[in-house]
FIVEX-644602 format. One record per atom (N, C-alpha, C): x, y, z. Coordinates in pm, whole numbers, padded with zeros to 5 digits, always signed. Layout:
N
XYZ ...
***
This chain:
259
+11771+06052+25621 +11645+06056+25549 +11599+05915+25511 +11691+05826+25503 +11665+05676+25443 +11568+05618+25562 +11585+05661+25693 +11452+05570+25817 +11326+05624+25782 +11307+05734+25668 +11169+05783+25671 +11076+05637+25562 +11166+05576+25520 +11164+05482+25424 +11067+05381+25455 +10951+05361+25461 +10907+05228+25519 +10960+05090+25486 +11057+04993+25580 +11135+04908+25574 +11265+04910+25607 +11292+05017+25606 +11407+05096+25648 +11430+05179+25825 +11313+05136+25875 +11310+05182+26027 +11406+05151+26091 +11535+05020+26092 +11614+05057+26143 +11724+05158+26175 +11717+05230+26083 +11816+05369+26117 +11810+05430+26229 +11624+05441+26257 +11625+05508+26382 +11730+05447+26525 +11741+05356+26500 +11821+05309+26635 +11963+05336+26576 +12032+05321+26401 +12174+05363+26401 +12143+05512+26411 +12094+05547+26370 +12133+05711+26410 +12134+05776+26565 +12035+05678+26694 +12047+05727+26790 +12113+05676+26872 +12220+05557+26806 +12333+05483+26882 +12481+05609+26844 +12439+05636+26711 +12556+05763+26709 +12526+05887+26771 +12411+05939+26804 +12386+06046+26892 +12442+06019+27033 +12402+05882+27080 +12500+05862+27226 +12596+05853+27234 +12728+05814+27087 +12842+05804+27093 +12877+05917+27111 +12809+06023+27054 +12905+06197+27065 +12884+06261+27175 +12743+06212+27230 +12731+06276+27347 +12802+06251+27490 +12849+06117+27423 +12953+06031+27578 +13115+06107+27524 +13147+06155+27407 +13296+06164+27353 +13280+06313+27415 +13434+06372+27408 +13485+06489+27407 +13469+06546+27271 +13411+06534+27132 +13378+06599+27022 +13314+06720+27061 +13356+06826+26968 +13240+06949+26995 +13184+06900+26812 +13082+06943+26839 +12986+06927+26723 +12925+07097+26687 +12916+07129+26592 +12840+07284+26541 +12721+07262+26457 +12627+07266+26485 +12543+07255+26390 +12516+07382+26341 +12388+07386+26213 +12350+07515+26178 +12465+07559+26131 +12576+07512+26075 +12703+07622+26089 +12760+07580+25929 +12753+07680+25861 +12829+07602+25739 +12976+07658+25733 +13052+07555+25676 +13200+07615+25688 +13225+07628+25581 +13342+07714+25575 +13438+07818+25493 +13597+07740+25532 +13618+07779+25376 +13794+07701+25405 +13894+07822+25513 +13833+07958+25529 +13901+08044+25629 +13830+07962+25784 +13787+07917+25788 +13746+07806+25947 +13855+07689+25968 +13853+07663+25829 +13938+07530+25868 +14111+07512+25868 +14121+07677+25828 +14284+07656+25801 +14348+07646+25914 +14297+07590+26045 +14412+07598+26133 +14382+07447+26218 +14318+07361+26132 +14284+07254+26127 +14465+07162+26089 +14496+07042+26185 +14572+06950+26102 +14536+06865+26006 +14428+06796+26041 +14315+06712+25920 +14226+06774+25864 +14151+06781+25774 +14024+06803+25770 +13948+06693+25680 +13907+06682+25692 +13777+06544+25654 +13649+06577+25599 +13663+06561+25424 +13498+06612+25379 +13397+06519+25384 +13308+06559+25424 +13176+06424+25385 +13052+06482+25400 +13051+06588+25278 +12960+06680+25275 +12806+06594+25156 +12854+06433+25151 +12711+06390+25098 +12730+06429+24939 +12580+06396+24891 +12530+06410+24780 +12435+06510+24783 +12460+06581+24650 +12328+06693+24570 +12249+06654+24457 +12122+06632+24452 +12012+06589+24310 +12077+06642+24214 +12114+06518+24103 +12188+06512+23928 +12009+06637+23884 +12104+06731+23847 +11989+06842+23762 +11959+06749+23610 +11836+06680+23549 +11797+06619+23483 +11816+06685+23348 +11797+06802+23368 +11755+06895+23208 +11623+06908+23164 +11546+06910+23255 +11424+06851+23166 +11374+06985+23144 +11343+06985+23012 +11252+07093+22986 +11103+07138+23095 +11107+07225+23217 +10963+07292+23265 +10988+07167+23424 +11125+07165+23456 +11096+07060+23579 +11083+07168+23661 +11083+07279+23688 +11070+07375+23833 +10905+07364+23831 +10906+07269+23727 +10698+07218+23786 +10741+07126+23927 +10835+07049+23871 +10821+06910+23978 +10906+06923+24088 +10864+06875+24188 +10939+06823+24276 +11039+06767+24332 +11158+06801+24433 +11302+06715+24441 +11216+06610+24556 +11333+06509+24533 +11296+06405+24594 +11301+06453+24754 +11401+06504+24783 +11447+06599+24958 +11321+06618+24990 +11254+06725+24934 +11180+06806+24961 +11069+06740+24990 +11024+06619+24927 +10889+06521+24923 +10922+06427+25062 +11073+06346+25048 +11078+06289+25189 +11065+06356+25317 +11103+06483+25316 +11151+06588+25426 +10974+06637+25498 +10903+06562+25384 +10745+06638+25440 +10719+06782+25406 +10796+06840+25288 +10772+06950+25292 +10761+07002+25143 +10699+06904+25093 +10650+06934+24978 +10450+06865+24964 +10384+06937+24919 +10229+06892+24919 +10271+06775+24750 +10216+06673+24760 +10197+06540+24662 +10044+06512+24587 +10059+06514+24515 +09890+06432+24471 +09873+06354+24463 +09730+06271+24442 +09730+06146+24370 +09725+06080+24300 +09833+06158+24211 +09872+06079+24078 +09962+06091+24058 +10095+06043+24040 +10207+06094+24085 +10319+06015+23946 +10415+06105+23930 +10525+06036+23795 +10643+06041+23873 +10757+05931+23870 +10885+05952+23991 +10966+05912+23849 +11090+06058+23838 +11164+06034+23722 +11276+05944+23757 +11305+05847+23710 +11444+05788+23802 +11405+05651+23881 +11428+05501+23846 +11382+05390+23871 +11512+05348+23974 +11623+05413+24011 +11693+05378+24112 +11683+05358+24214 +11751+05353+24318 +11731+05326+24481 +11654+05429+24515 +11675+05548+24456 +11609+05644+24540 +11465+05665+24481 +11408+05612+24332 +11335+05612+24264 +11214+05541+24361 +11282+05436+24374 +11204+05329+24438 +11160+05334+24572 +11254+05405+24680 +11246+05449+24782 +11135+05540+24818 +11128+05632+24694 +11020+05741+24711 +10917+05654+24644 +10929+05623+24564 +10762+05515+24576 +10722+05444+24671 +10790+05362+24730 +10763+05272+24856 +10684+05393+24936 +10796+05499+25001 +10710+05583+25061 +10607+05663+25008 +10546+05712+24920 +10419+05722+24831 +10360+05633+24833 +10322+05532+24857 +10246+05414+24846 +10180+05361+24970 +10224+05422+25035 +10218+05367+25225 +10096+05477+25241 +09969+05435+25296 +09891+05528+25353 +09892+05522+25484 +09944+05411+25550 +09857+05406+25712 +09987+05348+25819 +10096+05440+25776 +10258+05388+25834 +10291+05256+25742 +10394+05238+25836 +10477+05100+25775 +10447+05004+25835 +10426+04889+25711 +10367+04716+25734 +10442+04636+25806 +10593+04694+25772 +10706+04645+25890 +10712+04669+26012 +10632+04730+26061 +10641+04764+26205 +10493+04738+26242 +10411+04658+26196 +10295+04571+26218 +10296+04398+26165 +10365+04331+26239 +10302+04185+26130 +10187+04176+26096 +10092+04154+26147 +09939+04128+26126 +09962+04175+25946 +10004+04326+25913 +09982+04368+25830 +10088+04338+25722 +10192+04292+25801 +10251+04255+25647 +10257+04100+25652 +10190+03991+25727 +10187+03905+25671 +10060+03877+25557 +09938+04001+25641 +09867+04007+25482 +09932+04021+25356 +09994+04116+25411 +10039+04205+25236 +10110+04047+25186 +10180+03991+25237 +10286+03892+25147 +10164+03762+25159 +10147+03762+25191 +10045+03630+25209 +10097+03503+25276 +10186+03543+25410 +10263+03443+25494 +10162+03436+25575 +10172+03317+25642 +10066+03247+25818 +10194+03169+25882 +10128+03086+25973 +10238+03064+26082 +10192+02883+26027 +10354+02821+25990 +10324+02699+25917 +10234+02609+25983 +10217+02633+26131 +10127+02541+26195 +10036+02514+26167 +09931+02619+26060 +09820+02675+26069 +09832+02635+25936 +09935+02628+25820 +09920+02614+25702 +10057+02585+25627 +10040+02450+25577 +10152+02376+25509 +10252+02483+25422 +10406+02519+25481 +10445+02563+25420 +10490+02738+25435 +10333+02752+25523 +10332+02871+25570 +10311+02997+25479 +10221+02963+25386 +10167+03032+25265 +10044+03068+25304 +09932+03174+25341 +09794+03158+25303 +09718+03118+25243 +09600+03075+25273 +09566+03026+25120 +09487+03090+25042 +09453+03225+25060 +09452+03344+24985 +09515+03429+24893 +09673+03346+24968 +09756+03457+24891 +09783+03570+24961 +09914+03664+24869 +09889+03818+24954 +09822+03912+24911 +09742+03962+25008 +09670+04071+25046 +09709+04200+25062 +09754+04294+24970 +09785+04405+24980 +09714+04492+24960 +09745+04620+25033 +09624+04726+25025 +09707+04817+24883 +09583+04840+24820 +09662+04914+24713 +09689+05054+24782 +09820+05065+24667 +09889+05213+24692 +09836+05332+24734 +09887+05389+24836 +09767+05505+24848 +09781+05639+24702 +09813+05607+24623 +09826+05685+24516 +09840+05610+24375 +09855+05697+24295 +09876+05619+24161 +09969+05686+24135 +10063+05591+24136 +10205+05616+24109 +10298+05478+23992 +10316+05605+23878 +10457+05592+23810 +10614+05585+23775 +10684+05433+23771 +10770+05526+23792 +10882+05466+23664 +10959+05617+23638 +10977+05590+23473 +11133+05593+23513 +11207+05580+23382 +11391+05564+23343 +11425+05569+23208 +11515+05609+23209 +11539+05658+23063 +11593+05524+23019 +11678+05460+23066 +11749+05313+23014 +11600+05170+22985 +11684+05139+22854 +11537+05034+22837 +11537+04916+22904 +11688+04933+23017 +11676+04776+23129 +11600+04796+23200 +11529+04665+23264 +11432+04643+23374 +11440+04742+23451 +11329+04805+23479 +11323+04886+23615 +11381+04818+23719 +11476+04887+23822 +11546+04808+23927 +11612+04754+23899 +11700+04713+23816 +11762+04606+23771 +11954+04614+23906 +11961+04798+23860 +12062+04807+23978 +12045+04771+24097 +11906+04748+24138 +11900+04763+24323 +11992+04625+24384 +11999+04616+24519 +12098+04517+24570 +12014+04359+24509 +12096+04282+24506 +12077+04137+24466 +11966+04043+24572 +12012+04054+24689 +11948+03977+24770 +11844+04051+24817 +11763+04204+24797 +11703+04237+24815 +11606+04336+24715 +11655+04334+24627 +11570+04378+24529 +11463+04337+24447 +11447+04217+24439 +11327+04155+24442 +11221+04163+24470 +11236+04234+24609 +11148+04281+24742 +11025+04367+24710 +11188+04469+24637 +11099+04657+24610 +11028+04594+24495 +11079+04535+24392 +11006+04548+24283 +10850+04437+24310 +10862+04321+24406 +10742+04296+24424 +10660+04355+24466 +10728+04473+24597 +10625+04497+24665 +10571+04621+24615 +10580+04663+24560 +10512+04776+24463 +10429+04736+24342 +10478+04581+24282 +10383+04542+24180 +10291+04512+24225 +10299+04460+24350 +10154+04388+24438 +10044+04523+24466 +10143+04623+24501 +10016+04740+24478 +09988+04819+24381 +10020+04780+24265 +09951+04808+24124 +10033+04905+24108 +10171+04941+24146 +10273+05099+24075 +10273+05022+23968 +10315+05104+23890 +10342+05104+23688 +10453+05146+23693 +10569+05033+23620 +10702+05057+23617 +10743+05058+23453 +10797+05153+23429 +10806+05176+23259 +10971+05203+23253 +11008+05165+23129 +11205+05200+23101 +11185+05225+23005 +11276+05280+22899 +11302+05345+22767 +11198+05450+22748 +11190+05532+22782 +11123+05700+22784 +11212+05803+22790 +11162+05887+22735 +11239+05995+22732 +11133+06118+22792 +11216+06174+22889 +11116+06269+22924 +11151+06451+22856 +11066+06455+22752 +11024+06555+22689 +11038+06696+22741 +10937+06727+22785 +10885+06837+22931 +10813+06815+23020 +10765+06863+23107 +10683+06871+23220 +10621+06993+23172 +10476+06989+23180 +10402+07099+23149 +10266+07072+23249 +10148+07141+23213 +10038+07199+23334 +09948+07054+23284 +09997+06991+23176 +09842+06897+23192 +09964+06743+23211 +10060+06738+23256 +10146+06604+23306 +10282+06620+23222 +10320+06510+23215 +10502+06496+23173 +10448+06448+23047 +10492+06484+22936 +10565+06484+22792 +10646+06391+22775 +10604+06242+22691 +10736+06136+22678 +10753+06135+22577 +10835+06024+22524 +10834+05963+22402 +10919+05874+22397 +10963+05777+22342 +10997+05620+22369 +11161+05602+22272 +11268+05575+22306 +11353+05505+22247 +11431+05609+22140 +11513+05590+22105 +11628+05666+22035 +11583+05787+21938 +11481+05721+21930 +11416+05812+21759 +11279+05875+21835 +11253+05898+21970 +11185+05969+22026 +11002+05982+21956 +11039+05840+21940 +10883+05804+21890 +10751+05789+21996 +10632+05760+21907 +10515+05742+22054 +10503+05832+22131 +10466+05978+22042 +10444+06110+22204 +10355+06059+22295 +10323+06072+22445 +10243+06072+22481 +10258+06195+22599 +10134+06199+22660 +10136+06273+22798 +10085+06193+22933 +10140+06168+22998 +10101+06134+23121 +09999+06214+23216 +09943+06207+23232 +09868+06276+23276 +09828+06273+23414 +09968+06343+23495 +09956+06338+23659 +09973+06491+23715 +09948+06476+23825 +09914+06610+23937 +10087+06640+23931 +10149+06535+23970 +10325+06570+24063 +10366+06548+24010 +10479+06541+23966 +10600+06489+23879 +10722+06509+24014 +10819+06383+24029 +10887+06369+24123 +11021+06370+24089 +11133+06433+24086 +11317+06416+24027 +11362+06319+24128 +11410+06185+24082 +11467+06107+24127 +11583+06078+24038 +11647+06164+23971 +11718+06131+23870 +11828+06124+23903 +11868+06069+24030 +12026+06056+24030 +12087+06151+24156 +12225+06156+24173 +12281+06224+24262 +12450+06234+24209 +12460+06346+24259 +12646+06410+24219 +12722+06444+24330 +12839+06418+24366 +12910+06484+24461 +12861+06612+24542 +12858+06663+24629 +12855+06754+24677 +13004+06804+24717 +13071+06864+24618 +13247+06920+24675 +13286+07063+24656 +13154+07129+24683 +13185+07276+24675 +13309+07296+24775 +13269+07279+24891 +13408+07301+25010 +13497+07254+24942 +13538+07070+24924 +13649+07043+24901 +13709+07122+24762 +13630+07162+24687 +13693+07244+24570 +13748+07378+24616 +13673+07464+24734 +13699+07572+24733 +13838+07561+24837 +13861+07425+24915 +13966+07415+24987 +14079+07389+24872 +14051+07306+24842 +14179+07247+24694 +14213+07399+24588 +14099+07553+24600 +14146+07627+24489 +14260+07681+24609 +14278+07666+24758 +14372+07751+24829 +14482+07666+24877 +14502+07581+24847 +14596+07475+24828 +14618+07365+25008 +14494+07398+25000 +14447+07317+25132 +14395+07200+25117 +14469+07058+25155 +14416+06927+25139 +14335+06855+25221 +14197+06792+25155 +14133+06724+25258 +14113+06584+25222 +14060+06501+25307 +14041+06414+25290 +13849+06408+25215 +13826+06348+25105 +13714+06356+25062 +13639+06219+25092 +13555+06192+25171 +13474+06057+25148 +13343+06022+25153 +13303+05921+25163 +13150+05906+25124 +13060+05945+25034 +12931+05995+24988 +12880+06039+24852 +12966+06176+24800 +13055+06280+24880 +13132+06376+24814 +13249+06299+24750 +13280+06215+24792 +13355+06126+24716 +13343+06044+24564 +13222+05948+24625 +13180+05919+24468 +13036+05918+24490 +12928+05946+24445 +12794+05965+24435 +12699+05815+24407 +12809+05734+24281 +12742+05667+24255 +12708+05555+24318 +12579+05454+24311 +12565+05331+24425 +12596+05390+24540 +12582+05491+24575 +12584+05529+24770 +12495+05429+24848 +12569+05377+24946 +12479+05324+25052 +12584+05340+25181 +12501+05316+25283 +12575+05353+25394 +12683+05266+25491 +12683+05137+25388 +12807+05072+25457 +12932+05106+25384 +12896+05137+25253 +13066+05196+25220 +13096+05354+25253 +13011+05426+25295 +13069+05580+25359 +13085+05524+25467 +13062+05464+25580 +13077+05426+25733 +13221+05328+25702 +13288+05247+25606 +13367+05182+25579 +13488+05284+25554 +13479+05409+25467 +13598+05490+25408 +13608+05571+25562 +13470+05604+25613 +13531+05684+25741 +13594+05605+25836 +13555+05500+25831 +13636+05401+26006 +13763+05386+25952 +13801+05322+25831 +13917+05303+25766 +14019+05456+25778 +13955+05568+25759 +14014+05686+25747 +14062+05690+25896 +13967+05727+25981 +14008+05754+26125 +14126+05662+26142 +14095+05492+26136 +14216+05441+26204 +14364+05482+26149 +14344+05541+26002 +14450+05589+25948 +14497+05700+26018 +14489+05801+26066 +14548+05911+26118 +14573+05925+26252 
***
């Protein structure tokens, strides 16, 4: 789901360099197929990496809003006005993609040396415009809130987080921390600010978006572990938190060469 990401288009080529690896191997693959620990008991290994499931927020009236899945997956309708609960990777991710009307700027220069306001130094000392950057504003009006009163983004990666948070300020998103989200009701999300749940206000948007996080997914490995069947657990069923895809691709290569 992360190549639907604008900036993130390289996946498409890791994901279809691993489609040719299985298709050249002797692996049988099942899709569509969910397993049961009576499938696997005649297994010598078994190996979980059943991912991550959306942290349920609590929020008072969220079966108003939207999971984040469901909005990347294209299969949720969005408005244009939009609240994204959750300023994390995935917070930010779904804004980036909310914000994009006309594809991704990364897969046009013309268009993203507007947006940043780069030229070719020949043309201009330094290789700055002298306009500046040119970004098209967001195709929406989009919020995006966190319960912690640190900087929005503050977790995202070091050498690249900078990026998200410019490139969303450049198109006018509104990034807010220390809120508390109240309820979700028919005229927007219900806040109020800081320990003592001061400053009601209402936001007043069409969507409200759950970006609030992610938890193990270890139904299997639990229901294998209640029959005293051991697996190996890795990647987001492992630990949820900071998931990215060089440390699940790291516990699995490491695992394989182990066995």
């Amino acid at each position: 789901m992360a190549r639907k990401i604008p900036g993130k288009e390289e996946f498409h080529g890791f994901v279809a360099w691993f489609e040719a690896e299985l298709a050249a191997s002797s692996i049988t693959t099942r899709l569509n197929t969910s397993a049961t620990p009576d499938m696997l008991a005649d297994f010598d290994e078994v190996i979980i990496a059943t991912g991550v499931r959306p942290r349920d927020p609590g929020i008072e009236g969220q079966e108003r809003a939207l999971s984040y899945i469901d909005v990347l997956a294209g299969e949720a309708e969005v408005g244009t006005s939009v609240a994204i609960i959750g300023a994390g990777g995935i917070g930010f991710d779904v804004a980036t993609y909310l914000a994009e009307s006309d594809g991704s700027r990364t897969m046009n220069l013309d268009q993203w040396l507007q947006f940043w306001g780069v030229t070719d130094p020949e043309i201009q000392c330094g290789g700055l415009a002298e306009g500046g950057p040119r970004p098209d504003p967001a195709a929406r009006q989009i919020t995006l809130l966190q319960r912690k009163s640190t900087r929005p983004g503050k977790g995202l990666g070091k050498t690249t987080g900078w990026i998200h948070r410019a490139g969303l300020q450049l198109q006018g998103v509104t990034m807010r921390g220390g809120v508390n989200y109240e309820r979700i009701a028919k005229d927007g999300l219900h806040l109020s600010s800081g320990e003592a749940h001061d400053n009601p206000e209402v936001l007043a948007v069409d969507t409200v978006v759950l970006c609030s996080g992610q938890e193990p997914e270890r139904t299997l490995a639990d229901a294998l572990a209640d029959i005293g069947t051991s697996a190996h657990v890795i990647g987001g069923a492992d630990v949820a938190a900071e998931l990215d895809a060089k440390r699940a691709i790291d516990q699995g290569t490491r695992l394989a060469a182990s066995l």
